[in-house]
DRENDRENVEX-73539 format. One record per residue (C-alpha): x, y, z. Coordinates in steps of 0.5 Angstrom, whole numbers, padded with zeros to 4 digits. Example, Ala and Ser with C-alpha at 12.3 -4.5 7.8 and 13.67 -1.06 7.14 Angstrom:
BEGIN
(r (0025,-0009,0016))
(r (0027,-0002,0014))
END
This chain:
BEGIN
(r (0214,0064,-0275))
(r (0207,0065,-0276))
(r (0203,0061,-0281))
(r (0196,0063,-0280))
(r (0194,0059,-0287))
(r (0197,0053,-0285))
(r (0192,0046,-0284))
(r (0191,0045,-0276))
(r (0191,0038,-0273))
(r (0185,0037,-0269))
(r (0185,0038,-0261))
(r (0182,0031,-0259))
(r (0187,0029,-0252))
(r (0184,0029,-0246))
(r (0189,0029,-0240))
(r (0188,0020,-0240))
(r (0189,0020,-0247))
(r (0196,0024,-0246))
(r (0199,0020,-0240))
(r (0197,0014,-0243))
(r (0201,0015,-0250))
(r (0207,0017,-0245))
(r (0206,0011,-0241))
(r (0207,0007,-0248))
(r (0213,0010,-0250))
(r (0216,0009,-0244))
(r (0215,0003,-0240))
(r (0214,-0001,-0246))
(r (0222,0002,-0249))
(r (0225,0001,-0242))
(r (0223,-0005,-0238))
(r (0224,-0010,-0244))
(r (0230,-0007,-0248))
(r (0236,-0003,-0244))
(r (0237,-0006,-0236))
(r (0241,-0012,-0240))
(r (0246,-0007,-0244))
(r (0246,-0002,-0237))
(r (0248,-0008,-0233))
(r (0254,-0010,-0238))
(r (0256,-0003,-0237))
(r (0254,-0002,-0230))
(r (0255,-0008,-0226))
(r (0249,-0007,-0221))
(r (0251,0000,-0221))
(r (0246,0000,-0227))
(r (0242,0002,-0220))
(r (0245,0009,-0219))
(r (0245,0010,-0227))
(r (0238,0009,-0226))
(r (0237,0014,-0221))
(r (0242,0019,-0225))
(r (0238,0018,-0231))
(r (0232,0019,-0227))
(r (0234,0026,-0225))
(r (0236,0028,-0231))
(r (0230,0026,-0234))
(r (0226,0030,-0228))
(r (0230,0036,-0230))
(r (0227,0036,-0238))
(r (0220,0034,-0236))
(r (0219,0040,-0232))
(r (0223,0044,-0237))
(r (0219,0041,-0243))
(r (0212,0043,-0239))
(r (0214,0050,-0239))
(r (0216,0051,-0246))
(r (0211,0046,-0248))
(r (0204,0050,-0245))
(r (0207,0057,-0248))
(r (0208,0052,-0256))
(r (0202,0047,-0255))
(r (0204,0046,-0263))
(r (0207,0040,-0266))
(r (0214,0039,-0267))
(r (0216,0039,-0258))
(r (0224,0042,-0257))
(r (0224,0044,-0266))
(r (0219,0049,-0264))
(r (0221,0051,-0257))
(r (0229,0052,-0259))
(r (0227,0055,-0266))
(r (0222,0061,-0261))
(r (0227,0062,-0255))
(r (0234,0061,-0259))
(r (0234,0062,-0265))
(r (0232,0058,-0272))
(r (0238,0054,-0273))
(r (0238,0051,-0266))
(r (0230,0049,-0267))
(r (0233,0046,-0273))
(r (0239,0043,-0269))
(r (0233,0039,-0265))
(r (0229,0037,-0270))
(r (0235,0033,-0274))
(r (0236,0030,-0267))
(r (0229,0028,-0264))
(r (0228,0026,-0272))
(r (0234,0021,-0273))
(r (0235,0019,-0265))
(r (0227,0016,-0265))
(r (0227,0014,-0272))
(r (0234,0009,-0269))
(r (0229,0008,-0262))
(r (0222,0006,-0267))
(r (0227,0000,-0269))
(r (0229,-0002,-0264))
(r (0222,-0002,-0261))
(r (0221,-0006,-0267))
(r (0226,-0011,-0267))
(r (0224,-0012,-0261))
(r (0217,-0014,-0263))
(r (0221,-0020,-0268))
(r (0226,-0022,-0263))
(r (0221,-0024,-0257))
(r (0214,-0026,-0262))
(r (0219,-0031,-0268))
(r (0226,-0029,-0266))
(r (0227,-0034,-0273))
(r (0224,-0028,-0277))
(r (0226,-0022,-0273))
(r (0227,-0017,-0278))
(r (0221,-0020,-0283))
(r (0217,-0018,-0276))
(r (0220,-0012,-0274))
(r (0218,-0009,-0281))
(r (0212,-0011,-0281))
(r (0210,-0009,-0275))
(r (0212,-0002,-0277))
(r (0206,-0003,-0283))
(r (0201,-0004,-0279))
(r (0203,0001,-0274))
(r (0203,0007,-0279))
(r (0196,0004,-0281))
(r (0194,0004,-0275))
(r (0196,0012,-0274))
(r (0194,0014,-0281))
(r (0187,0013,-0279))
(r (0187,0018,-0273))
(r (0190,0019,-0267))
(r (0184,0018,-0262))
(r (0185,0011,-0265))
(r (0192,0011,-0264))
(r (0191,0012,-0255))
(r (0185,0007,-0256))
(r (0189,0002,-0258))
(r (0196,0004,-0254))
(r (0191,0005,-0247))
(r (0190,-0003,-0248))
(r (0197,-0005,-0249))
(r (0199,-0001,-0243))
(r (0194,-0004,-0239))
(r (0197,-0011,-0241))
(r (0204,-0009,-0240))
(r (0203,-0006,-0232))
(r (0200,-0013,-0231))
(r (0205,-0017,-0233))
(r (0210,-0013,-0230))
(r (0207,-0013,-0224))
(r (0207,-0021,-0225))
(r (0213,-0021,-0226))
(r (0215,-0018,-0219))
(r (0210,-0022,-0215))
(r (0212,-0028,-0219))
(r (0220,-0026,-0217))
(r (0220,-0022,-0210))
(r (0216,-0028,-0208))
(r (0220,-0034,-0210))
(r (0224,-0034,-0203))
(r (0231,-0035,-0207))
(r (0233,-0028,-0209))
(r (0239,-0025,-0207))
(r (0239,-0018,-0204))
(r (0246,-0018,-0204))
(r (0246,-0017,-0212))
(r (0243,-0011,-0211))
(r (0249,-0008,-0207))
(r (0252,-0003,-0212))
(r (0259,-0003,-0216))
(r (0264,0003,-0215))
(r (0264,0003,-0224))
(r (0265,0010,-0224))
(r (0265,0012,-0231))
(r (0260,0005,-0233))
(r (0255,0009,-0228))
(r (0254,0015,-0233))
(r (0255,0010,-0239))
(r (0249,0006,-0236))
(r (0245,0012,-0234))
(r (0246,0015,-0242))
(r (0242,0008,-0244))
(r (0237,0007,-0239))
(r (0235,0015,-0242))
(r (0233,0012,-0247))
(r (0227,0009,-0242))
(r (0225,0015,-0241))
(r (0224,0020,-0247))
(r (0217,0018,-0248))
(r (0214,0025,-0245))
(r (0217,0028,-0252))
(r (0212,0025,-0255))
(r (0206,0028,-0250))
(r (0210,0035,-0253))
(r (0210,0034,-0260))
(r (0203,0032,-0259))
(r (0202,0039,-0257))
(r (0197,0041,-0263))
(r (0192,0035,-0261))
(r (0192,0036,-0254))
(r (0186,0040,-0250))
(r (0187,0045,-0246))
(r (0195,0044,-0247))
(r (0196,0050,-0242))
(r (0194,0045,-0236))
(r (0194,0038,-0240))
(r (0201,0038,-0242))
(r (0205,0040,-0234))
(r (0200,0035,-0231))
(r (0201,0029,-0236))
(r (0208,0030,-0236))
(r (0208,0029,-0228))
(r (0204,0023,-0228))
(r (0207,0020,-0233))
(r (0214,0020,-0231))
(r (0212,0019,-0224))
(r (0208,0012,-0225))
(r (0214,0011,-0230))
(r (0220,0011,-0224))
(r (0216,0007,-0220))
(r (0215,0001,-0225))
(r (0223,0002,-0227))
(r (0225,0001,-0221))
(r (0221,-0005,-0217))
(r (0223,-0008,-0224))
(r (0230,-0007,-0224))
(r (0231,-0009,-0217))
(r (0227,-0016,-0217))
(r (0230,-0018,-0224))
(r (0236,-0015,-0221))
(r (0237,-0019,-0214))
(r (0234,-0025,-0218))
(r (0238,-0027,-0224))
(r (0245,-0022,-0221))
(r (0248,-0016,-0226))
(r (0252,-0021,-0230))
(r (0246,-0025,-0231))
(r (0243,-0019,-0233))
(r (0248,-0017,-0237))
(r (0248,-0023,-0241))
(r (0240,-0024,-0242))
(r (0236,-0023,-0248))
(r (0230,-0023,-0245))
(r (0231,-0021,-0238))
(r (0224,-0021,-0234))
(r (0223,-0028,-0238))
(r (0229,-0031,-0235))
(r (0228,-0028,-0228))
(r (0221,-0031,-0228))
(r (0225,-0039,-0230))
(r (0230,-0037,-0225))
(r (0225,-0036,-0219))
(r (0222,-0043,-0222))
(r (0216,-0041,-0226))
(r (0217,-0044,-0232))
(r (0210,-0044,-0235))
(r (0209,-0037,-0234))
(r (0214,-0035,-0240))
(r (0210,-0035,-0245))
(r (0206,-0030,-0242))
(r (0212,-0025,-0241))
(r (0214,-0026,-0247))
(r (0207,-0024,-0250))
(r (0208,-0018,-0246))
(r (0214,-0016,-0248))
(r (0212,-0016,-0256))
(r (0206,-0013,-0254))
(r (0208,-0006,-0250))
(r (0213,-0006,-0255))
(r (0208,-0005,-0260))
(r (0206,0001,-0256))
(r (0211,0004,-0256))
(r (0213,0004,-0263))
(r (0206,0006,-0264))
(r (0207,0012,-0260))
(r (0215,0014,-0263))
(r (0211,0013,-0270))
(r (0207,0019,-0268))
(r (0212,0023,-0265))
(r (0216,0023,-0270))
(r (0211,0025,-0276))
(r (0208,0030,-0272))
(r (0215,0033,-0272))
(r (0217,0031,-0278))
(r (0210,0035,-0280))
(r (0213,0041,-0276))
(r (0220,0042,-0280))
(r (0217,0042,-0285))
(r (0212,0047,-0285))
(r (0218,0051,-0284))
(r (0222,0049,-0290))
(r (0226,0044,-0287))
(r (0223,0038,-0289))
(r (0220,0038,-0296))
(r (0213,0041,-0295))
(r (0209,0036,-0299))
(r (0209,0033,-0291))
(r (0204,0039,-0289))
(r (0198,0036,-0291))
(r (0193,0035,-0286))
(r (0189,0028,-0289))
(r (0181,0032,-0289))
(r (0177,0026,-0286))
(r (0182,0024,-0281))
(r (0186,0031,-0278))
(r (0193,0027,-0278))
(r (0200,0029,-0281))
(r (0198,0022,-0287))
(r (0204,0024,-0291))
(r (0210,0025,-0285))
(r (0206,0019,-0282))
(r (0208,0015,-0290))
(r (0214,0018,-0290))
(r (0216,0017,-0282))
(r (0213,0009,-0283))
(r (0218,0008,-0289))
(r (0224,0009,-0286))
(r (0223,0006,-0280))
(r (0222,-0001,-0284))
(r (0228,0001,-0289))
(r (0232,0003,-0282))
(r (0229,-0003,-0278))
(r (0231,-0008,-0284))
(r (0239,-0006,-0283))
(r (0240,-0005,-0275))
(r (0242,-0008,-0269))
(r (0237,-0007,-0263))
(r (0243,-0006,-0258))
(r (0246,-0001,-0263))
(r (0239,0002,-0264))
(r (0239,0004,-0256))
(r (0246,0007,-0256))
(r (0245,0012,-0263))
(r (0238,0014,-0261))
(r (0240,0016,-0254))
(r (0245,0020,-0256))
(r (0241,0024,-0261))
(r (0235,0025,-0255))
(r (0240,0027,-0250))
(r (0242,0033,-0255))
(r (0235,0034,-0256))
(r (0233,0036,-0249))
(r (0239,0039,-0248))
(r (0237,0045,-0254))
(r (0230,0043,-0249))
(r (0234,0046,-0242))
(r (0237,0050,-0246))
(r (0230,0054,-0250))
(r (0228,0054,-0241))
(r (0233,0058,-0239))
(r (0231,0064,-0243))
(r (0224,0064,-0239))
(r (0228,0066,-0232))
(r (0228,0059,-0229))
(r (0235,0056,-0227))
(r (0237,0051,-0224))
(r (0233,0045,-0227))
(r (0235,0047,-0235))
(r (0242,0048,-0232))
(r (0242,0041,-0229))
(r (0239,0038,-0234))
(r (0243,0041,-0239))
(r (0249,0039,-0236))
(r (0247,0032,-0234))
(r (0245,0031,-0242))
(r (0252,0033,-0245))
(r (0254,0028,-0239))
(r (0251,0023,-0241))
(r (0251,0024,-0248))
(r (0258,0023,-0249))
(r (0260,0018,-0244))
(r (0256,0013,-0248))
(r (0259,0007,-0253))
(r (0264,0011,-0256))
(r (0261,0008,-0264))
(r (0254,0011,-0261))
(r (0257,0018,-0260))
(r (0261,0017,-0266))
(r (0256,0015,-0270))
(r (0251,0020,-0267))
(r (0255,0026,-0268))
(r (0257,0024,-0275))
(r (0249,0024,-0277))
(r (0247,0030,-0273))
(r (0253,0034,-0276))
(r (0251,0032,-0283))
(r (0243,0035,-0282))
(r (0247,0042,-0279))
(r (0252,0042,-0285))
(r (0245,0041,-0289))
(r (0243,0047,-0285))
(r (0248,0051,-0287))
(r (0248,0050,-0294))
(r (0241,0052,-0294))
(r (0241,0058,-0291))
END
């Protein structure tokens, strides 16, 4: 849909910047949020469930990088499934990706609360979504400024952490011997998903990247890649050390691995570690989510007082309000381990109209498997997620309808 009259956002992200703000979605969301409900559905089989999760997540990359150097335009899949399949599937990934991640800023946020003052999670929590939507309503290069920072912290103290616990002399490899869960393992698979959306937020940043044609693909790769690495490692170290019901049971579970092996002292600084890549990643799902916000509205999905492209900072300010107060509102009523759930299931929707969109440019085999491995995985989630999932989702196609 052409709409050369449109206020354009300013192409200011180089191939670091753009890396960086997907590393901070990623490593900050998985590592400190869903390797404990993975391993209660999973036993050590979350180790498989880590790799199924992995594949898939390959496999809506590389279909995510094709459609988004043909697009480089705010929005992600809404833009591609609205270009390739037709109007109401871009709005079908829209409403999904907006729903989905607006449950994943929550959960980033109630993680922020519940390691920083667990007395006062939620207060924290909501107040952290303030100053974060301060943050990117004064402009985008500030934005992967401040989230270059945070993921610099976050790869040291995980890299602490597995020196500090593979070193101890008291890990058990045995835990690490996966468990025949079967249906478990696809379950834990659809949670760690969760970990591994960030890239979503290198495509919906298409209109502020340069040169999106060759950045897009390449930051897309490289994040995902030094994503695998640190989950896996991580996985395996906190794993061997504290057992999958250990895991399981854990709130703070690179804390607790870290007392285990006998290094009390240094838990203040997990903690400060898990609170800070928090903020990342909620800094960069707060972007995100705008920018698609931004793209739906600009095509009447959403209201079209969310177009507006501030003068001085060339950021979407109002979709950027918008998106902050419904996240505090959001934050203020969930559960984190909820948020997880709910928000998988809207994003394994969302790259299921993405896999879908790629195979109308002729290639087959990834979109295939990962259009198959997202419906797998979404609908082997917690029956309450998929309940409330499609419950929502559907209510945004009726609303669709009705429209049209």
């Amino acid at each position: 849909m052409s709409q050369p009259d449109r206020p354009e956002l300013r192409r200011r992200l180089g191939t670091f910047d753009t890396v960086t703000l997907g590393l901070g979605s990623m490593i900050g969301a998985g590592i400190f949020v869903a390797l404990a409900p993975a391993a209660a559905a999973a036993g050590s089989g979350l180790l498989i469930g880590l790799a199924v999760a992995a594949v898939v997540a390959v496999c809506n990359a590389m279909s995510s990088a094709r459609l988004a150097a043909l697009y480089p335009q705010s929005g992600g899949t809404y833009v591609y499934g609205r270009e390739r399949l037709g109007p109401f599937w871009g709005h079908a990934a829209g409403w999904s990706f907006v729903v989905g991640k607006t449950a994943s800023c929550a959960a980033m946020a109630l993680t922020v609360g519940h390691y920083a003052w667990p007395e006062q999670a939620t207060a924290v929590a909501v107040a952290a979504v303030v100053a974060l939507t301060a943050v990117s309503y004064a402009g985008v290069q500030r934005s992967a400024l401040l989230t270059r920072i945070i993921v610099a912290l976050t790869l040291a103290v995980l890299a602490m952490v597995v020196v500090v616990v593979l070193g101890a002399g008291d890990v058990a490899p045995a835990r690490l011997v996966p468990e025949a869960t079967g249906y478990g393992v696809l379950q834990a698979a659809g949670l760690l998903f969760f970990a591994f959306a960030g890239y979503a937020r290198i495509a919906t940043l298409g209109e502020e990247v340069r040169d999106p044609a060759t950045t897009i693909p390449r930051a897309v790769a490289v994040a995902l890649g030094i994503t695998l690495v640190v989950y896996a490692v991580v996985a395996v170290a906190v794993l061997a050390q504290l057992g999958a019901d250990g895991l399981a049971a854990s709130a703070a579970p690179l804390t607790d691995a870290v007392r285990a092996a006998g290094f009390p002292a240094l838990a203040p600084v997990v903690v400060a570690g898990a609170a800070v890549s928090a903020l990342g990643a909620l800094l960069a799902l707060l972007l995100g989510v705008s920018r698609t916000a931004l793209a739906m509205a600009r095509d009447r999905h959403l209201p079209t007082v969310l177009t507006a492209v501030h003068p001085r900072h060339g950021t979407p300010h109002r979709a950027e309000l918008a998106v902050g107060a419904v996240v505090a509102v959001v934050t203020a009523v969930v559960d984190v381990r909820a948020a997880i759930g709910f928000s998988s299931f809207g994003v394994l929707l969302y790259y299921a109209i993405a896999n879908a969109s790629a195979l109308t440019l002729g290639v087959r085999v990834l979109p295939t498997l990962g259009l198959a491995g997202c419906l797998t995985l979404a609908f082997t989630l917690p029956w309450t997620s998929v309940v409330a999932g499609s419950v929502v989702v559907l209510m945004g196609m009726v609303a669709y309808a009705l429209r049209r």
